[in-house]
Structure formats: C-alpha cells, structure tokens
C-alpha positions in Angstrom: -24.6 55.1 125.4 -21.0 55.3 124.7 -19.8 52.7 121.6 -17.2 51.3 124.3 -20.6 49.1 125.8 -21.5 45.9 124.5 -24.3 46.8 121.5 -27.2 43.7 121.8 -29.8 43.3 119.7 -32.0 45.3 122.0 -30.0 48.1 121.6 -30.0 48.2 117.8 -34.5 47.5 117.8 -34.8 50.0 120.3 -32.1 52.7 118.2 -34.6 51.7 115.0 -37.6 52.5 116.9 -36.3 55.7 117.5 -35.4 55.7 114.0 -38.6 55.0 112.8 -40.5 57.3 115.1 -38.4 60.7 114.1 -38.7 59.9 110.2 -42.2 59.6 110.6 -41.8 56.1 109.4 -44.4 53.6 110.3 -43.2 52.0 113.9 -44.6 48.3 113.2 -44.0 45.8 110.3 -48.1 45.4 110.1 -51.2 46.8 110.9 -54.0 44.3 111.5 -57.1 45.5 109.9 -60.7 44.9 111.0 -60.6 42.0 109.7 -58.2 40.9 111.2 -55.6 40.7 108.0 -52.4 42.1 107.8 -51.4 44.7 105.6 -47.2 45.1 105.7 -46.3 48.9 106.4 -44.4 50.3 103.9 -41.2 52.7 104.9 -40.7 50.7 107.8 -37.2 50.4 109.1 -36.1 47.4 110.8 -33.7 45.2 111.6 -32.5 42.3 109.5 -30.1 39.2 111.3 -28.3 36.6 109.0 -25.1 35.3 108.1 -23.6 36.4 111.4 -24.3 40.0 111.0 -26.7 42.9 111.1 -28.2 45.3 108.7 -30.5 47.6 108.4 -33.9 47.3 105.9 -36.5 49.6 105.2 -39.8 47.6 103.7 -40.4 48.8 99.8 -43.6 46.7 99.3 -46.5 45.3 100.8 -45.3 41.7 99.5 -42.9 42.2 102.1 -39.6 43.0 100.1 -36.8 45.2 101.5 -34.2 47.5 100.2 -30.5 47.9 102.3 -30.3 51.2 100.2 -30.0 53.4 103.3 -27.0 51.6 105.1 -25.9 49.4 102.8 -24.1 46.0 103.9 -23.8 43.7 107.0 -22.0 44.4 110.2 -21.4 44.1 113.6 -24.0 44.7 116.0 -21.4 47.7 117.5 -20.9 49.6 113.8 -24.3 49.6 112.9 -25.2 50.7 115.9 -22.4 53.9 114.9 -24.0 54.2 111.9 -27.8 54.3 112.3 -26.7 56.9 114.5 -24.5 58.9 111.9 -27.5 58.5 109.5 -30.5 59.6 112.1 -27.7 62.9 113.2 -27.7 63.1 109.4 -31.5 63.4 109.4 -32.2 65.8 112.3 -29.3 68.0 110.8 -31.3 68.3 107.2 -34.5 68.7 109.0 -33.4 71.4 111.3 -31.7 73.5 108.3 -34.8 72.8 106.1 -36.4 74.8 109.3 -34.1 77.8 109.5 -34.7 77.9 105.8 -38.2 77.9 105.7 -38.8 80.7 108.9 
C-alpha cells in the first residue's frame, strides 16, 4: 500500500498484527485461562486512539499499563502508518544481519 491511500484504522490493527506476529510479540491483549480469567499479555503492541490521534503502545504490565517508548507521540493515522513501517524495516534489517553474523 502506497502512503498516497487513505490509512483507516484497519490498516494501522492489521500493520500491528503484522507487527506483533514478526517480533514474536504476543498477537492478543489477553489470554483467557481455564478458568476463564484473563491474564493481560505482556509485549503486546497495539494500537492506542485519543485526543484525535494515534499511537502506538506496547503493554509493560499485567495491570494493563503501556509504554509509547517505541514510537513515541500521537499522529495521524497516515504517519504512523510510515513509521510502524520504518520501525518493523528497522527490525527485519537487525534480524537479518544478526543472521549473516551468526552463520
């Protein structure tokens, strides 16, 4: 997807899935156990709405709290939509020389 489209909401979950699932990062908020609580996953990246813009989170605790640390800030749906994907290029770069280094 070229940043010329319109970036919706759906985009930006769907990017942090993707996101979530190449960092090895738990891919729900939750887990229900067997019976039937909730335990918060920590490391979990998702998105965070409010005060007219978006930002990404990552969960630090199982009380729920987050930390902006990654990508820090608010912003449009369309730039932080630019940068998750600058920071997950950033990721597979490091992984991939971490790789040739290692074989």
């Amino acid at each position: 997807m070229t940043t010329t489209n319109r970036i919706t909401k759906k985009n930006l979950v769907s990017l942090i899935e993707t996101l979530n699932q190449e960092t090895g990062s738990p891919v729900t908020y939750f887990t229900t156990n067997l019976d039937d609580t909730r335990t918060i996953a920590i490391g979990h990246f998702h998105l965070d709405i409010a005060y007219g813009g978006y930002s990404l989170v990552r969960t630090v605790s199982t009380g729920g709290a987050v930390t902006d640390r990654h990508i820090y800030g608010r912003y449009t749906a369309k730039i932080l939509y630019s940068l998750i994907h600058a920071f997950l290029e950033g990721y597979r770069f490091n992984k991939e020389q971490a790789q040739q280094e290692a074989a």
